[in-house]
Every structure is written in C-alpha cells, then in structure tokens.
C-alpha positions in Angstrom: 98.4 -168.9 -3.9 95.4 -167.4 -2.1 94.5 -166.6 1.2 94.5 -169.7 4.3 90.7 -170.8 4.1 90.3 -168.9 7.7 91.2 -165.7 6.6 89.3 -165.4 3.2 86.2 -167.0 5.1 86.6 -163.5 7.4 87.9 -161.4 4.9 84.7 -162.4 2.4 82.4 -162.1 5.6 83.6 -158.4 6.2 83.3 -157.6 2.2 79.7 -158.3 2.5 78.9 -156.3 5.1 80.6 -153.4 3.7 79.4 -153.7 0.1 76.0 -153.2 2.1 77.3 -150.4 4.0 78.6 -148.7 0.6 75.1 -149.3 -0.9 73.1 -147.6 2.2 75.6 -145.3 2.0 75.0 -143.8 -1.8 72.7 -140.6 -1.9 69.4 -141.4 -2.2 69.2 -139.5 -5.5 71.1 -142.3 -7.5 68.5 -144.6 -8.2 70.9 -147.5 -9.5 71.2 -148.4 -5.5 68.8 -149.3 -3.0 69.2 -149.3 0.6 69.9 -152.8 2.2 67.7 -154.4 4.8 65.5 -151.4 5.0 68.2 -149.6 6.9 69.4 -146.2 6.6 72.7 -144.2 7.3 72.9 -142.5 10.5 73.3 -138.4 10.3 76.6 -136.9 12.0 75.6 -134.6 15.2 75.3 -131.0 13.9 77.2 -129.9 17.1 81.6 -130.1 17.0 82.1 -133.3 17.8 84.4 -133.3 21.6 85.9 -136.1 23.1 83.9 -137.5 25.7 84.6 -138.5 29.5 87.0 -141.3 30.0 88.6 -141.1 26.6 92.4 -141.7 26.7 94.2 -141.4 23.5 92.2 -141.0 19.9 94.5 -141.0 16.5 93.6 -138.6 15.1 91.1 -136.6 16.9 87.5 -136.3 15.7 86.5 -133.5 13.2 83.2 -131.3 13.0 80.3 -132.6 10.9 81.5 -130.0 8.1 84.8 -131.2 7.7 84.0 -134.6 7.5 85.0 -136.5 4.0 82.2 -138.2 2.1 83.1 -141.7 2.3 81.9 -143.5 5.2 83.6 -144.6 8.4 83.6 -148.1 9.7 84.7 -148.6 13.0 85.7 -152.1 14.8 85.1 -152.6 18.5 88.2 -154.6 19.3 89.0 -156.2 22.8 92.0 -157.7 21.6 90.3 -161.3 21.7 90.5 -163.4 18.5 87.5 -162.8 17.3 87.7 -159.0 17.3 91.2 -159.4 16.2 90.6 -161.3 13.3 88.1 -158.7 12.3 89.7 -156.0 12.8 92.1 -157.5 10.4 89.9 -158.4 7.8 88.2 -154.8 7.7 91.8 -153.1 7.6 92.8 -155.0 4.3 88.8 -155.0 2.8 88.1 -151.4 3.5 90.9 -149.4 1.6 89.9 -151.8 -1.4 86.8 -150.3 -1.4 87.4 -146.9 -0.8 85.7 -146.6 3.1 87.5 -145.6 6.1 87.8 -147.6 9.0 89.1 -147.1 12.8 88.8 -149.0 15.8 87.8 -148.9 19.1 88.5 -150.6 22.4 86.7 -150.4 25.8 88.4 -150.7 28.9 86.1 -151.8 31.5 88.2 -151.4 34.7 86.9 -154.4 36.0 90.8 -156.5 36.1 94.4 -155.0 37.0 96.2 -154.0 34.4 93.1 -153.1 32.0 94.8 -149.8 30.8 98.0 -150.7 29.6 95.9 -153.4 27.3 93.9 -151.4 26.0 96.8 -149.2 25.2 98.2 -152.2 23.4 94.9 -153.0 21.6 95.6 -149.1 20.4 98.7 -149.5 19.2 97.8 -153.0 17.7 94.9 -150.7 15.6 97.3 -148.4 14.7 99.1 -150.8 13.0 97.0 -152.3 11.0 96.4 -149.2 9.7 93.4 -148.0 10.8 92.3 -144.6 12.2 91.0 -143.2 14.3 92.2 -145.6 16.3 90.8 -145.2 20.2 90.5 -146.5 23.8 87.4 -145.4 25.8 87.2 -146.0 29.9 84.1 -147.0 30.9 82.8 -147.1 34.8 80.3 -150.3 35.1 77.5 -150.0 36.8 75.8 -153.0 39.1 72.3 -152.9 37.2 71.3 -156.0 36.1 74.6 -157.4 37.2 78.1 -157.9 36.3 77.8 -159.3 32.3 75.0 -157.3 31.5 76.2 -153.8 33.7 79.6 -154.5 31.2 77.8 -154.8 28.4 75.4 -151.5 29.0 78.6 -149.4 29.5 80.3 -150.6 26.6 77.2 -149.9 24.0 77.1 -146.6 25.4 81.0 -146.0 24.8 80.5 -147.0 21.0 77.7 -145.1 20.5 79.5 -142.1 21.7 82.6 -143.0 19.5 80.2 -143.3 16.6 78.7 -140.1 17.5 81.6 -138.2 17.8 83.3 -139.9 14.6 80.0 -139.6 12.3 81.0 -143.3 12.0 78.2 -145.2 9.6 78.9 -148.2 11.1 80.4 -150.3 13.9 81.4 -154.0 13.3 80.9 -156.4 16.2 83.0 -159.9 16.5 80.2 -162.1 17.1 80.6 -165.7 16.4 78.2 -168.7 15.8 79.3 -170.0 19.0 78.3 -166.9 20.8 75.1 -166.8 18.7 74.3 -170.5 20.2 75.2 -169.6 23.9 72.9 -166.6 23.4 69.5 -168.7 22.7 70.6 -171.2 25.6 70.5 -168.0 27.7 67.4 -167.0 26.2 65.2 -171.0 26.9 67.2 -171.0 30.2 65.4 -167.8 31.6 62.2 -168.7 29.9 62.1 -165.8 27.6 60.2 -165.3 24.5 61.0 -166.2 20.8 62.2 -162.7 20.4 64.9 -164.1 22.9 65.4 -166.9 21.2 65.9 -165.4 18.5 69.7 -164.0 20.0 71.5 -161.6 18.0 70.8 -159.8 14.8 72.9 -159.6 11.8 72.4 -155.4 12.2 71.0 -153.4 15.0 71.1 -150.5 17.0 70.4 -147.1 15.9 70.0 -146.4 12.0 71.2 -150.0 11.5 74.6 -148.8 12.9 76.0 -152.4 14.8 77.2 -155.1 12.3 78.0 -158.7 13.1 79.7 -160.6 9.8 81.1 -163.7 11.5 77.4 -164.9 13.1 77.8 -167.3 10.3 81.4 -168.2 11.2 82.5 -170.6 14.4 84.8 -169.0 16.7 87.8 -171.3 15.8 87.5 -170.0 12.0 88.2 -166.4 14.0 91.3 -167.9 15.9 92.8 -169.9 13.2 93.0 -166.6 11.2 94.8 -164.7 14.1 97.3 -167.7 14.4 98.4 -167.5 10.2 98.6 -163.9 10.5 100.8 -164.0 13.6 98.0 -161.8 14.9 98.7 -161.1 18.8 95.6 -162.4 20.4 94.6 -162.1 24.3 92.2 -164.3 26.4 90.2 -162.4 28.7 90.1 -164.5 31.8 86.9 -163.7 32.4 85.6 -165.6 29.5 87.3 -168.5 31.3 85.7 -167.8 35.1 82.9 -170.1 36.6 81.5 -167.0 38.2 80.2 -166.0 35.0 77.2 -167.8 33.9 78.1 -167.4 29.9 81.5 -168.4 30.7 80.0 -171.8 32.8 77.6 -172.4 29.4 80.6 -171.9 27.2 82.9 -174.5 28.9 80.3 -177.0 30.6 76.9 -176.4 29.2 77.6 -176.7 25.5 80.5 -179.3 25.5 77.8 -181.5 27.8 75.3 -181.1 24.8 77.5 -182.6 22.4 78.4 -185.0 24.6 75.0 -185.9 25.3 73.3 -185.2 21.0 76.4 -185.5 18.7 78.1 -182.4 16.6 76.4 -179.8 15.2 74.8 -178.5 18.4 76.0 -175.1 17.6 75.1 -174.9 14.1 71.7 -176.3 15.1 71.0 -173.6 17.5 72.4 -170.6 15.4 69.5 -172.0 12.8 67.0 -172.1 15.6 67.9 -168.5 16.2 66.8 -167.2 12.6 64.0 -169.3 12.5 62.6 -167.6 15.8 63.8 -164.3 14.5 61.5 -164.3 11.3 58.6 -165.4 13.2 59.1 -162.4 15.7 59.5 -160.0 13.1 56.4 -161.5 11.7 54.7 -161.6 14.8 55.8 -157.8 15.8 54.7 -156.8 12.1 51.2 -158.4 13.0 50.4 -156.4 16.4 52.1 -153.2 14.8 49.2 -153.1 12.8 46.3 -154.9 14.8 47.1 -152.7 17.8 45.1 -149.1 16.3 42.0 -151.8 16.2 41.6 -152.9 19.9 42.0 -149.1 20.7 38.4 -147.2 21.2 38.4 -142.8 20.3 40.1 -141.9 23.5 43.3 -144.4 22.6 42.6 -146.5 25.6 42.9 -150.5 25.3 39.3 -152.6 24.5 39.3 -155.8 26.4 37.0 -157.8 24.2 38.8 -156.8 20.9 42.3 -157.8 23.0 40.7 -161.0 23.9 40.0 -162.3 20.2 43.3 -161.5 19.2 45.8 -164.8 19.1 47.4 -164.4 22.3 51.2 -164.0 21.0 49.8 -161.1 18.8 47.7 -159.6 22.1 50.7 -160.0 24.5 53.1 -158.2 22.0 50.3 -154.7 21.9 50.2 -155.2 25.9 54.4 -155.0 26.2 54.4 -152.2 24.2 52.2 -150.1 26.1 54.1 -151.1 29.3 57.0 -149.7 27.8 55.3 -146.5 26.5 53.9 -146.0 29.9 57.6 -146.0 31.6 58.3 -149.9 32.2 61.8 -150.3 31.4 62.1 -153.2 28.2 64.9 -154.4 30.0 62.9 -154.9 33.3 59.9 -156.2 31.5 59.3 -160.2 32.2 57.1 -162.4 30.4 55.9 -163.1 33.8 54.8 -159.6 33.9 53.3 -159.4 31.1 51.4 -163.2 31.9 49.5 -160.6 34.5 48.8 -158.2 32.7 47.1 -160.9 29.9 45.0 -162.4 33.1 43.2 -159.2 33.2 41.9 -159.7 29.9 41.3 -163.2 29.8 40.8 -164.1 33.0 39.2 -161.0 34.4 37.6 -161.8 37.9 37.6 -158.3 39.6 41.5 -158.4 40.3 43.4 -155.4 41.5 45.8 -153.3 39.5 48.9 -155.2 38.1 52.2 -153.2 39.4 54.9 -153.3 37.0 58.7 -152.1 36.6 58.8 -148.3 36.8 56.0 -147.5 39.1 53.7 -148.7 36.2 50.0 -150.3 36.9 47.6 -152.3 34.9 44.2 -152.3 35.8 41.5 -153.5 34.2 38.0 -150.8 34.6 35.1 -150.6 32.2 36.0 -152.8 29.8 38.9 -150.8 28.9 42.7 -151.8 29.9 44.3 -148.4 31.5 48.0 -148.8 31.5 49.8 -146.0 33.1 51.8 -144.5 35.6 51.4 -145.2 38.8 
C-alpha cells in the first residue's frame, strides 16, 4: 500500500522541485541538461563561511567554500506550522533518494514569550527527520513598513545569510494555495498593479534560490499530511489574531467570499494570480526593451517618445528609473508613479514630482530628469 493521498501529493510536489534543482545544478559542460526556468545556481562566498549574529545552535557548523561536497544543499525554512512541517518532511524522505542534501532552518522572531524554547524544538524536530544542518536564527524586527511586513524583512534576510553561509542552492518555502489567494486579495485591496496581483512566484530571490512546491496544493493537503505522519504541528497565534490584517482576510474575508460566490474562490484566485504573472512578465519584457528607445545620446528620458508608448509599457520604464535614481521599490506607489506619468501626458508647467528617497521628477525641455533630489 502506498502513501495517504496527502503525503504523496507533498512528497511528489517536493520531487519536482528538486529534480529541477538537480538539473540547474549539473555543470554547464554536460550538454544532456539544461537549466530550468532560465535560472542558475548561486556561487558559495569565497570568504570562510562564520556564523552570523543571533545564531543559536547550527548541527553541524558550516564549512569553507573549499570543503564543501559537490552535491547541492536544500534547505527548508520551517516555523513548525503544518505547512512547513509537512515540507520539511517531504524533502527529508525525497532528498536522500536523489542524492542532495538537505537542512533546515527556523527563525525566531522574538515577537511572543516563549519564542526560543520553540524554535529550539523546531531544531530538534529537524534533527530528527534527519536533516542537517539543522539551525535556529534570532532575528530583531524592525517597525518599517509595520509589523507583517518588518517580520517578513528580517526573516528573508536570516535565510539569505543561512544560505550564504551554507553555499545552500536552494531554500524551500511552505506556501500554500490558500496563502497564494490571500496574497492577490492583498494585492486588489491596496490598489496595486498586476505585478501584485500576480502574488508569489513559483522561484525567486537571488539566482532563483527561494522555492515554493505546495502553491499548487491547499493548506489542508499540508495539515492532513502532518496529522498521518503524527507530525507535531504548532499554530502560531498570530495567524489567528484580528490585529493582523492577513490573519482578518484568512478567517473573515475569504470564508465571506464563499459564502457570498460558492467554492472554488481560492482555486479561482491562485489562477488569477498566474494569469497576471505572465502578462507582467510580458509586459516587463516589453519596456526592457522599448526603454533604450525613448532615451536621447545623453541617456535622459524623451517625453514625446514616452507619450506614444501604451501607457502600462511607459509606466513600467518610468518605475524603473525611480528606483535607479534611489526610490526604494518597496516605497514606490502606483500613486507615485500616476505623477510622475502626468508630466508626460498631461504636462501643463507642473513643478517637480517628490518621490520616496529624496527623489524628484521634473519635467524640462522636453526631457523627463529623474534624479536625486
């Protein structure tokens, strides 16, 4: 008898990923492989790899670039949830299988009492499975942005530095289809873009390092497999806290949906989100390559060729060069960049546009002068 239908759904979701990771992986030399999605494998630091602030207990400790073996490492960020528990487990039995290494790594955040000792549990849950390194990282979290996305910031930059100091290929990220759904909510809520509607990629971050298998699984797949394993699970209570606007979408927004359109809300939202996700990569293709036309010899911006361009193509080549000029991406509103697009097309002698970063806009000669202010 196989597998319960929860666990080989995660299990075959996890072998996917890392048959791509095991392809990426192969020396460019042996021509019988091609790299997947257009993504490459991310170099080891040349440097001795040292544990960084805030790490408590690593198993075992991280060696220099030299010493590293050839097959790749694949590490899981695990909170201890379901969904990170479920894939933790389904990378500790696919990896060995398939000859890769794989560790884990969980974030303490500080942010409830008691944070420590279950991270130190998520540790020894790891270590159990089988997988190694095996590591808890404390994190300080910031205010910027505030409290979700602060979180967040400080616990991308904790894997990073794990991956860094692990020369880890790869870091696998328990993302559901539910959390996919709540993610282009988010994104129509604030107004945003269809780059924002377009919620969370497959693989992203630096060299393709950040993996999400289960986008294509619901969370109860996750949690079902965690209960037939007699995997330990633990419910943040933070997930469950009004004060937390995903956490009010999760347990009122959504369930009100269904209420209100029938089933298959979530399904129909995690579609909506590839949809918009080809049509911004299509769209960010487009100004990539229109954006050395509208620029004269000197490199600076030409109104009228901006104003013939279709204006999701123009506004994409304008929030670039806010960002190249200092304007933090993450501080960058459509609103802002609605502004900017006035001066183009409809100019009628306005002042300079200030945006995030002490940036300004100004329109002068014809020519669009973003830059520092």
């Amino acid at each position: 008898m196989g597998p319960h239908p929860a666990v080989a759904a995660i299990r075959l979701a996890v072998r996917r990923v890392l048959h791509d990771i095991i392809t990426e992986h192969t020396p460019a030399s042996d021509t019988r492989r091609a790299p997947a999605h257009g993504v490459t494998r991310p170099s080891p630091p040349d440097a001795e790899r040292v544990p960084a602030p805030g790490t408590r207990r690593t198993l075992p400790p991280a060696r220099p670039r030299h010493e590293q073996p050839s097959t790749p490492l694949v590490l899981v960020a695990c909170s201890g949830g379901a969904d990170s528990m479920a894939l933790a487990s389904a990378l500790a039995f696919e990896a060995p299988k398939l000859g890769i290494r794989a560790g884990g790594i969980t974030v303490d955040h500080g942010l409830q009492t008691g944070s420590d000792l279950r991270a130190e549990e998520v540790v020894l849950r790891l270590t159990e499975m089988g997988l190694a390194p095996a590591e808890c990282i404390a994190v300080t979290v910031g205010r910027d942005g505030g409290p979700e996305a602060a979180a967040r910031d400080a616990r991308y930059a904790a894997l990073d530095s794990a991956a860094e100091r692990h020369g880890a290929t790869a870091i696998l990220l328990g993302h559901t289809r539910d959390d996919q759904a709540e993610t282009v909510l988010l994104g129509l809520a604030r107004g945003s873009g269809i780059r924002s509607l377009s919620g969370m990629a497959a693989v992203s971050g630096a060299d393709g390092r950040y993996r999400r298998p289960f986008l294509h699984l619901d969370r109860q797949t996750a949690r079902k497999a965690c209960m037939v394993q007699s995997l330990p699970v633990w419910d943040d209570p933070h997930n469950t806290d009004p004060a937390y606007t995903r956490s009010r979408l999760r347990h009122e927004g959504l369930p009100a949906l269904e209420k209100a359109l029938g089933k298959g809300v979530v399904e129909a939202l995690a579609r909506t989100a590839q949809l918009s996700r080809d049509d911004a990569d299509a769209l960010d293709a487009w100004a990539s390559q229109a954006e050395a036309s509208v620029r004269d010899a000197a490199g600076l911006l030409e109104c009228a060729k901006l104003y013939a361009l279709p204006p999701a193509v123009r506004r994409r080549i304008l929030r670039r060069a806010a960002i190249e000029a200092g304007a933090p991406a993450g501080s960058l509103f459509a609103r802002h960049i609605e502004e900017v697009d006035r001066l183009i097309t409809g100019w009628r002698g306005q002042k300079a546009i200030n945006l995030p970063g002490k940036v300004v806009a100004q329109r002068q000669g014809g020519r669009l002068v973003i830059r520092q202010g």
